[in-house]
N, C-alpha and C positions, 0 to 999 in steps of 0.2 A: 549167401543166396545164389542159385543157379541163374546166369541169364534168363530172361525172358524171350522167346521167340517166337514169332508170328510165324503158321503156318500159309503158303500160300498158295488159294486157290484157284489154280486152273487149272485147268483139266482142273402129248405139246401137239401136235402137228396144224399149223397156220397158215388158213388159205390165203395167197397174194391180195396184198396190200390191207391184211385186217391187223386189228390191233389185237393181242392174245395174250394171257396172262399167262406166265410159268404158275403150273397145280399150286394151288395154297400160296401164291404170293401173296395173298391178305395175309395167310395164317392164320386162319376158322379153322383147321380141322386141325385137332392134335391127337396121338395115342401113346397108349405104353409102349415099349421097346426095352426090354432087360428091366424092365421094373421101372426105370425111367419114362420122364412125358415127353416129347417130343415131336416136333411139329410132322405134318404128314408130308411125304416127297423131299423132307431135310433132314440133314445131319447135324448134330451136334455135338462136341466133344464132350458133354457131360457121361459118355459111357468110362470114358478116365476114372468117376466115382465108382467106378464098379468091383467092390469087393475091396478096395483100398477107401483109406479117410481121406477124399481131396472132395472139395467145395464144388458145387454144381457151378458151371458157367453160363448156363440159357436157359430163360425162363419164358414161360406166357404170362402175360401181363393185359388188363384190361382197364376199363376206365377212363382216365385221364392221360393214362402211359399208350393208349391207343389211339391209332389217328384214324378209324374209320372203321365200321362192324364191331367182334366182339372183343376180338383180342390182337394182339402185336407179339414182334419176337424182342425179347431183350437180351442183349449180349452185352459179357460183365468180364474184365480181363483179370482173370484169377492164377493164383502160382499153387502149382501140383509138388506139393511136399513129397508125393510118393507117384512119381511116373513111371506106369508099367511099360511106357513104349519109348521112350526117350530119344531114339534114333530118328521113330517114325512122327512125333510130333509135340518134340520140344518139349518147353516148361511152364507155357504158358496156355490160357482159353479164353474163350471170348468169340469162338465163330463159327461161322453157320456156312453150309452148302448145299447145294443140289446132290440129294445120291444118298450112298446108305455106307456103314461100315456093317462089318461081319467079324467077331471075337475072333473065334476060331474055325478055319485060320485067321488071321486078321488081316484084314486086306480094305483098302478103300472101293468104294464104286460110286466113280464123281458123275453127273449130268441125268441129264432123263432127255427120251427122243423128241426133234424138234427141225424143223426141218424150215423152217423162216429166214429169212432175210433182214428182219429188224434194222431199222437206223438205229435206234438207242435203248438202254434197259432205263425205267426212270422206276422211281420208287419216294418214300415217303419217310424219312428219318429224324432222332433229334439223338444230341448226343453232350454227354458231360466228360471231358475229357481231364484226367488228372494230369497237373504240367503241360508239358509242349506236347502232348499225346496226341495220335491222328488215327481215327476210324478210315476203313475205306471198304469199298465194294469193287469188283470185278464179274468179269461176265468173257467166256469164250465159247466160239458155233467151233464143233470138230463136223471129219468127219472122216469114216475110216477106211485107209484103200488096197485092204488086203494083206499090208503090215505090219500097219501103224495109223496114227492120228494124222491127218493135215489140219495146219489151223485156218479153217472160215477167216474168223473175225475176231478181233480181241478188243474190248473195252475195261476202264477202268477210271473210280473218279475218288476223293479223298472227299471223307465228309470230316469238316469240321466243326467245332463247339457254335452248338443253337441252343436258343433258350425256350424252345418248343418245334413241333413238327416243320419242317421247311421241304421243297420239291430237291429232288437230285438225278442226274440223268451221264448214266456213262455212256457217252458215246462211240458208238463201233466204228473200227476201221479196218473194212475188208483188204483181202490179201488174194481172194478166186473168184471166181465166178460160179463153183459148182453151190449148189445146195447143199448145208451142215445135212448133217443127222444126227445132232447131239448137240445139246447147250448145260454149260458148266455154269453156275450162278457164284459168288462168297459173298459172306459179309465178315470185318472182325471189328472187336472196339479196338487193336492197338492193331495198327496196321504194316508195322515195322518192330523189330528189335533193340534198333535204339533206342527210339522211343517211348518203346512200349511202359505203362505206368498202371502198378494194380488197382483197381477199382474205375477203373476208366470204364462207360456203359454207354452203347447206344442202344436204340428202339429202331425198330425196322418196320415198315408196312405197308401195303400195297405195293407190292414188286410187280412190271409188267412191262413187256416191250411192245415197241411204238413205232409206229412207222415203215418203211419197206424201200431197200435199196435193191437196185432191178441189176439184172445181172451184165450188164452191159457199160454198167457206171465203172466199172474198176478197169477194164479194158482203155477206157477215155483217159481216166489219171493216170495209168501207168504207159502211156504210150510216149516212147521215147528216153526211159529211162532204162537205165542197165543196173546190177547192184554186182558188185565180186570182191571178193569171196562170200557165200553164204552157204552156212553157218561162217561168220567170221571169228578170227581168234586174236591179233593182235592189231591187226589194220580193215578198214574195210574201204569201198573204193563206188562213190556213187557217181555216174555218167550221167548228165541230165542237159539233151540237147534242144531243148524247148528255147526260143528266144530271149523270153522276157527270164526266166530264170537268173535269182540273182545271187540267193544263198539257201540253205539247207539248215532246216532245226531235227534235233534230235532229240525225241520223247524218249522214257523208260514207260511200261507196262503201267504203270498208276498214274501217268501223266506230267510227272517231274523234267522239265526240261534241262538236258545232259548237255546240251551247250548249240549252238550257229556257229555255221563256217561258210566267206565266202569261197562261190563258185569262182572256178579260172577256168579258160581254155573248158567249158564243157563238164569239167568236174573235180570232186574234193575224195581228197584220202583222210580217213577221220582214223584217228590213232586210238585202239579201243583196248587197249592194254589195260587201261585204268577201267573198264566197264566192269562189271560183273554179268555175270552168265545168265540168259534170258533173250525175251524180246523185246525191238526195241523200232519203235516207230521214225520213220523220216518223213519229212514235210518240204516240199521244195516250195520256194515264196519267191516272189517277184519283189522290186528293189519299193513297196510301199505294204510288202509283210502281207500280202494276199496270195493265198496258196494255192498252187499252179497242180500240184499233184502230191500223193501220199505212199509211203506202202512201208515195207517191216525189213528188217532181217533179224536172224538170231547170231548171239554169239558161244558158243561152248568152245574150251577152255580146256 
């Protein structure tokens, strides 16, 4: 059997300080799409069935499998005996996004426009995980400045095995000040490759962001800190002149912490050789692990 791989997704408009649901984050509205159901304003990889024999991965589900209104989204990690795309998204399903695919050509089109601030994406899930299997969700604010993407904000949180609906809330951690214009949502039931395990399934429901950080917050935490190289490739080098500054934790994109180093003389070189390619969140904490400030760099390779 082929590896399993988890595709990963990253890569509206909400007036200050309201709370606003991304379209269909209950998931009430579904329609066809290629003869396929599919919820409205998301993607799922069930177009893979299309015209080959592979197993649907997202279903609507109601009842008991739903945690509020009429229906819920279920994602179910299934293996594509016959993948048409193989380069573009692996051997595995199981996940949902914001945006839409197009056959031909085929092309993804991740987010829909959104133009908020959000503290946090929070939502409503339960999940049955086969083995050491792990669900997770992600959420990133773009926004585009003529060439390319900047990233807002990036959150991400692991859901793990519940025995009915429980609250989950990824929390953002901005990188600007500007306002997104575009938010990127996923859900998958195997959220990794390693671990990935067929027949692992969560339920998803009421998806909505919460809260409102004002654009002046990220200026106060990042004051005083320097980051270099960025994009970093084998070293990276944090400067953090703040007093009480004692050591530096370093997140990955899904919340996994990648290790603490202390600060000396002002700052630490972190040896990112062993990283893999992405973004990666730093936290500078004071010597009782209360955090003094936050921000990102990426590494490419």
């Amino acid at each position: 059997m082929k590896k399993l791989a988890f595709i990963s997704l990253i890569l509206v408009f909400a007036p200050i300080y309201s709370v606003k649901a991304q379209p269909n984050g209950g998931f009430e509205n579904w329609s066809t799409v290629y003869n396929i159901l599919e919820p409205d304003y998301w993607q799922t990889l069930n177009f893979v069935s299309l015209n080959v024999p592979n197993p649907l991965s997202a279903f609507r589900v109601s009842g008991i499998d739903k945690h509020s209104g009429n229906y819920a989204l279920k994602l179910k990690t299934v293996y594509f005996e016959n993948n048409p795309l193989p380069s573009e998204i692996g051997d595995s399903a199981g996940a949902a996004y914001t945006g839409k695919v197009t056959i031909s050509p085929f092309a993804y089109r991740y987010g829909f426009p959104y133009t908020g601030r959000p503290e946090k994406l929070e939502f409503w899930a339960k999940y049955t995980p086969v083995g050491d299997d792990t669900a997770g969700a992600i959420v990133v604010l773009k926004k585009w400045n003529g060439m390319g993407n900047d990233t807002i904000a990036i959150g991400g949180v692991n859901i793990n095995a519940t025995t009915g609906y429980a609250p989950f809330a990824a929390n953002l951690v901005y990188y600007s000040n500007e306002l997104p214009d575009s938010a990127v949502i996923g859900f998958a039931a195997s959220k990794t490759a390693l671990v990935a395990r067929l027949n692992s399934t969560v339920y998803v429901d009421d998806v909505i962001f919460t809260g409102w950080v004002g654009i002046n917050q990220y200026d106060k935490k990042t004051e005083g800190v320097k980051i270099f190289p960025n994009p970093a490739k084998d070293n990276v080098n944090i400067h953090a002149s703040m007093e009480a500054a004692d050591k530096i934790q370093i997140v990955d994109a899904s919340g996994k912490i990648m290790g603490t180093y202390k600060i000396q003389n002002c700052e630490v070189n972190i040896n990112t050789g062993v990283f893999a390619d992405g973004i990666y969140i730093f936290k500078i904490q004071d010597n009782k692990n209360r955090m003094l400030s936050e921000g990102k760099f990426n590494i490419i390779k």
